[in-house]
N, C-alpha and C positions, 0 to 999 in steps of 0.2 A: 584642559582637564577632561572634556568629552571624550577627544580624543584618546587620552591615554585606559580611559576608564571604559570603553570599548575593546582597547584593545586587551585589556587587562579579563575581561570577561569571553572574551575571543580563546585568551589561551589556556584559563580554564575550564571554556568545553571542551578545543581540539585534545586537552589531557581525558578527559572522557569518551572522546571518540576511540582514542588513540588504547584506551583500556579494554574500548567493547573489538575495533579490531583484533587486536594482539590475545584476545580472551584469558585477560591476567598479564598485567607485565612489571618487571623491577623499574624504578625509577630510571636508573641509566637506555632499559629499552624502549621509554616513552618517552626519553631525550631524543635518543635515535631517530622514532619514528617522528616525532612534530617539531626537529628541528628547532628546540627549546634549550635555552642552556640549564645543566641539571641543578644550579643555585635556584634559579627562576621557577624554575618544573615543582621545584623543592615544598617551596612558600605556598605554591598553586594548590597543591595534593595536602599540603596541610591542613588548609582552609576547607576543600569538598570532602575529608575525612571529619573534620570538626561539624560541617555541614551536614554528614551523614550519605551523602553521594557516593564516597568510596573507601571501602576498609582496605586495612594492609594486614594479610595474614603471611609470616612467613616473609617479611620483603616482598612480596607481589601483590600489587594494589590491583583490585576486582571491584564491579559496579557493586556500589550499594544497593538494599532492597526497595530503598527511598526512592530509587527511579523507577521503580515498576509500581510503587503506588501512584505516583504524577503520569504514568503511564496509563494506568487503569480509570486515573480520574480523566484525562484527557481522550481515552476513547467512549468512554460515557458522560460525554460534554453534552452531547443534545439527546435528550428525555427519548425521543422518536428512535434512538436507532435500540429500543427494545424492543419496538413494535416488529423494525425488522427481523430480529432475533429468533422472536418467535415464528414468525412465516418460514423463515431459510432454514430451520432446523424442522420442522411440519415438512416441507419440499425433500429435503434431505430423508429424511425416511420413507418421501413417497417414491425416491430414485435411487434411493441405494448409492446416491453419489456425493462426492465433497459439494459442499453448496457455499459459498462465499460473498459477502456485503464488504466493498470496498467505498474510498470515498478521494474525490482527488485533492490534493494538499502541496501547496510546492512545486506545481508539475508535474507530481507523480500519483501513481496511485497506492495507498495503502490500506491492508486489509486490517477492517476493524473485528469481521466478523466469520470465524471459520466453522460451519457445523460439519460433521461427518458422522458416520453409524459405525465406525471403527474407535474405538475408545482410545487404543493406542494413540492414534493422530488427532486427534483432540487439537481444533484451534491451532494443530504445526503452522499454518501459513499465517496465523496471526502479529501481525505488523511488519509485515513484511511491504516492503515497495517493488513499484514494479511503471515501469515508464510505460508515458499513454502510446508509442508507439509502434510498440510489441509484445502490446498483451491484451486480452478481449476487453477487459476493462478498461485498460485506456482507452481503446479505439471507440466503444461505445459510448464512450465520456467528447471525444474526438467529434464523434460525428453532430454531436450536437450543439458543438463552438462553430463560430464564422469562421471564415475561408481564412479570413484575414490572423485571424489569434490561429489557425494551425500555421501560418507562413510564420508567424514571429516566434512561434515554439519553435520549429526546426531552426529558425536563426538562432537562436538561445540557445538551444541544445545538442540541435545536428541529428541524425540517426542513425548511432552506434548500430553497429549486428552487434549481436549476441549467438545467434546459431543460424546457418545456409539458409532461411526462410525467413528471417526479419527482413521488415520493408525497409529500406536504405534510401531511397528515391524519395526527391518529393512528390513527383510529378504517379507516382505509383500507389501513394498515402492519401491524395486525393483522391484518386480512383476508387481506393478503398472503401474509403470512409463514402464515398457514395453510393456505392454497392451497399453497405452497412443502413445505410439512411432508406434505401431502396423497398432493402430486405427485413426492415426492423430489427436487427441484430448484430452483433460481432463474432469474428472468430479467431481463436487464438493457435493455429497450426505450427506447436512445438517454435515459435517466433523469439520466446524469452528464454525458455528451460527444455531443453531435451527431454521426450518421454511426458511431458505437460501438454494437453488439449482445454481446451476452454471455449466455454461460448457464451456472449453475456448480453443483457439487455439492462441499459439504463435506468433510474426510476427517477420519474420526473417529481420535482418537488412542486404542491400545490399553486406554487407562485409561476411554475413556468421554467425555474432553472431545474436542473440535475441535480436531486440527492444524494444518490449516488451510484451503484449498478452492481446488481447481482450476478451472480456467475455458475454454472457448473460445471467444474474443470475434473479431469483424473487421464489416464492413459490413453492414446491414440486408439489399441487396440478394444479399449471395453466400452467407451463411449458410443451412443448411437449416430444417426447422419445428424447434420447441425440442426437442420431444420424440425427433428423430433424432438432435440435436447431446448431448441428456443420456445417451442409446445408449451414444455411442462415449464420453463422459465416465466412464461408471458400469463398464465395463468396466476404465479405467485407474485411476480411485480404489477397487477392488477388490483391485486388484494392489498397487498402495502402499498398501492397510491390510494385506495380507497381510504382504509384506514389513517395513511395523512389527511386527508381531509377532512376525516370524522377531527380527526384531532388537533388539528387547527379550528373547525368549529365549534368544538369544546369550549 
């Protein structure tokens, strides 16, 4: 009965994954895609329409609004990342640049927090993932795990490229990661996204683990050298370790 009732909830996510891929799709296309038989597929999308997960307008079932409130309740799970809120969006107007609060999950990293002084882009990179091993935020997060948890993530995950500049190697991601550890900082040289720079430093949680790590990412060309962008970064991850602490002593 575990059994089946695992799997039974198994393929009524991959039917919601398979909706947010396809951005809208008829039943027969999310048979397609999840390898579902479309009787099975059927009953599944009945129930997360009943459930409020996903409506059908027109034959094509689209996420419900329902997952972006459990969305919003889950990236405002811990009280404290207002505090960041406030800091990275202060920093952001002091640099005229995207400023970003991510947190690792999964292995990955994703962003909870996007400010910018462009209204248009408003939070665009918000929830977005991004692997700890080609992008400032990962690697910031990276440097500050044992030798040992980065060997068992490349065993678990490997290191895909993504663009001519992702580190591939293990023996090249230590290296990094200790240059990173060296310099107090990360950097993200176009390693995930084409046309994306980034540079990020950590923010230690009062206990000693990682919070999670701020960033200021935008165009190779508009960005200053790293070490002036870590400047203005290391000043505002100061102030939100501080502020953790007030607020833990609260």
């Amino acid at each position: 009965m575990g059994n089946q009732s695992r799997k039974t909830s198994k393929t009524s996510l991959e039917a919601i994954e398979a909706i947010r891929d396809l951005e809208g799709a008829t039943l027969s296309e999310i048979a397609d895609h999840t390898d579902v038989p479309v009787s099975t597929l059927h009953t599944h999308l009945q129930t997360l329409r009943e459930m409020e997960y996903v409506i059908r307008d027109d034959g094509t079932y689209r996420l419900g609004m329902k997952l972006f409130h459990l969305g919003e309740r889950a990236r405002w799970r811990d009280e404290r990342y207002h505090i960041v809120k406030e800091h990275a969006w202060n920093l952001s107007n002091r640099v005229g640049e995207e400023v970003s609060f991510a947190i690792r999950e999964n292995d990955r990293m994703v962003i909870l927090l996007d400010e910018t002084t462009v209204p248009s882009e408003d939070g665009f990179q918000v929830g977005r993932y991004f692997d700890l091993h080609s992008s400032a935020c990962g690697k910031a997060t990276l440097a500050k795990l044992s030798e040992s948890w980065v060997d068992d993530y490349v065993d678990r995950h490997g290191l895909p490229a993504y663009t001519d500049t992702t580190i591939t190697d293990r023996e090249a991601l230590h290296d990094e990661l200790e240059t990173i550890r060296n310099r107090g900082y990360a950097v993200n040289e176009q390693e995930e996204l084409e046309g994306l720079r980034a540079v990020a430093l950590a923010i230690e949680d009062p206990d000693g683990g990682v919070f999670g790590t701020l960033d200021i990412s935008g165009p190779p060309y508009r960005l200053p050298e790293a070490d002036v962008v870590a400047e203005r970064l290391r000043s505002a991850v100061t102030e939100i370790e501080t502020a953790l602490e007030d607020y833990t002593r609260s």
